[in-house]
C-alpha positions as CSV (number, residue, x, y, z in Angstrom):
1,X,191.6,61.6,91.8
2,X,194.3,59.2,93.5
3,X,193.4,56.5,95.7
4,X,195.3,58.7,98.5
5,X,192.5,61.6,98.0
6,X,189.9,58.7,97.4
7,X,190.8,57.1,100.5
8,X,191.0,60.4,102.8
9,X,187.4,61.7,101.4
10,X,186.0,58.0,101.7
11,X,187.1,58.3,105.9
12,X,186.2,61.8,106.5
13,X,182.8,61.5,105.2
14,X,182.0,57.9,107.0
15,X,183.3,59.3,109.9
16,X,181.1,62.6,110.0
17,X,178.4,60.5,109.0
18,X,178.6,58.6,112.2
19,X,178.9,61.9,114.2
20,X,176.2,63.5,112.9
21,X,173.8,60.3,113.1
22,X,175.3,59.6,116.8
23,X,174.6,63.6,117.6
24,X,170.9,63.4,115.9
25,X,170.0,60.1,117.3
26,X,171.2,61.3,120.7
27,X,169.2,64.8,120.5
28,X,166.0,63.6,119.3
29,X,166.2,60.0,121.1
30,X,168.5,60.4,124.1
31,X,170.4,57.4,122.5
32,X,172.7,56.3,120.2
33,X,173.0,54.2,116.6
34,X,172.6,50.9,116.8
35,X,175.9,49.6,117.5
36,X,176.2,47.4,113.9
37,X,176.0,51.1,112.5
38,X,179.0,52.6,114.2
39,X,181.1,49.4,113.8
40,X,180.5,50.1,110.7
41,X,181.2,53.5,110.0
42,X,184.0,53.5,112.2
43,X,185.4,50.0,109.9
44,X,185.3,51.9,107.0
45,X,187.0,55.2,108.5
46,X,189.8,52.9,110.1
47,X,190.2,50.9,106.1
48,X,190.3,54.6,104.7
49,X,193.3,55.7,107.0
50,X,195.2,52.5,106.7
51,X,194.6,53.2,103.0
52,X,195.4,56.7,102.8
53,X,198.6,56.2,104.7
54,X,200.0,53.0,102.5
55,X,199.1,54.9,99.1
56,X,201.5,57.9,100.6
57,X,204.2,55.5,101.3
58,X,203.8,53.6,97.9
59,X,204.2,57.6,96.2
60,X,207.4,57.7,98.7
61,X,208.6,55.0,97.6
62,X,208.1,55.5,93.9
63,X,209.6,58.7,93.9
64,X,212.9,57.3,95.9
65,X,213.4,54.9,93.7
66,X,213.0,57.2,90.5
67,X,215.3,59.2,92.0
68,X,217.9,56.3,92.4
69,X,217.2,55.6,89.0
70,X,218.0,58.8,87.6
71,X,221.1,58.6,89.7
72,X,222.4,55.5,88.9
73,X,222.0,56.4,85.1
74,X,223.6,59.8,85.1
75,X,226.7,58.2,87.3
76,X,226.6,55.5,84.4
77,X,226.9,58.0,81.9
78,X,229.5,59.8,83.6
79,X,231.9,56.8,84.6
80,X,231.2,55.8,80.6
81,X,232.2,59.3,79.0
82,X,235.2,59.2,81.2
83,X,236.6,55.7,80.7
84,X,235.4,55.3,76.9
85,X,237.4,52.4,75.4
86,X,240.6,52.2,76.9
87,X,241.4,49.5,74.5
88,X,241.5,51.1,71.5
89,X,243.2,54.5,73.2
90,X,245.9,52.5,74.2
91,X,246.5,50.8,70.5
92,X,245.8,54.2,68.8
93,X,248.4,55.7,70.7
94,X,250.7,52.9,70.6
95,X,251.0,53.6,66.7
96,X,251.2,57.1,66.9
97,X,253.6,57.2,68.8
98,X,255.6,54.1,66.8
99,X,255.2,56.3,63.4
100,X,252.8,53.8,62.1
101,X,249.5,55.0,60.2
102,X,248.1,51.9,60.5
103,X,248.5,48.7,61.9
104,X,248.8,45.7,59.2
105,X,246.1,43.1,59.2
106,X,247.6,39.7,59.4
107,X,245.2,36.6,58.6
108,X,245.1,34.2,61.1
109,X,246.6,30.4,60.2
110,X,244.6,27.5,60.0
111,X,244.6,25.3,63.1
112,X,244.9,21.9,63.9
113,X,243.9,18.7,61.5
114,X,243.8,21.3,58.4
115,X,246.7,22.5,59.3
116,X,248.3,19.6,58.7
117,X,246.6,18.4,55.3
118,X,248.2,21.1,53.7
């Protein structure tokens, strides 16, 4: 059971509870409960609803921000799958359409003091 449920049985039964003792008191005595009894009952009715009502909005909440979640990912994976490497399309088709296979790999010179040893 969820703490929402938990929360909503937890105030509905304190608050018939202090019906039903205010209506038996009253019918057999003509009074009430002592008022420690009600403050009491209502207390823990009042906690319960507050409870209820925060447990709802945390479940809201959740579920927005799933839902954001989902949508940031599948916008993510869209924007990817249409951009892909732009890079490498633009080199691939810069050789096709030059007649060259394959670009040559050319080694990189040394730099700097050994450079200048040799």
């Amino acid at each position: 059971m969820t703490l929402k449920w938990l929360a909503v049985v937890v105030g509905t039964v304190s608050l018939t509870l202090c019906v039903t003792g205010n209506a038996v008191t009253l019918a057999v005595n003509g009074g009430q409960l002592p008022l420690l009894v009600n403050l009491a009952t209502l207390t823990a009715t009042g906690t319960a609803v507050v409870l209820a009502v925060l447990s709802e909005l945390n479940d809201r909440l959740n579920d927005r921000v799933s839902a954001l979640t989902e949508f940031l990912v599948a916008r993510l994976n869209e924007i990817e799958s249409s951009t892909g490497d732009r890079n490498s399309g633009f080199v691939e088709g810069y050789l096709l359409g030059h007649g060259q296979e394959a670009a040559t790999v050319v080694p990189i010179g040394r730099r700097g003091r050994e450079a200048a040893e040799r």
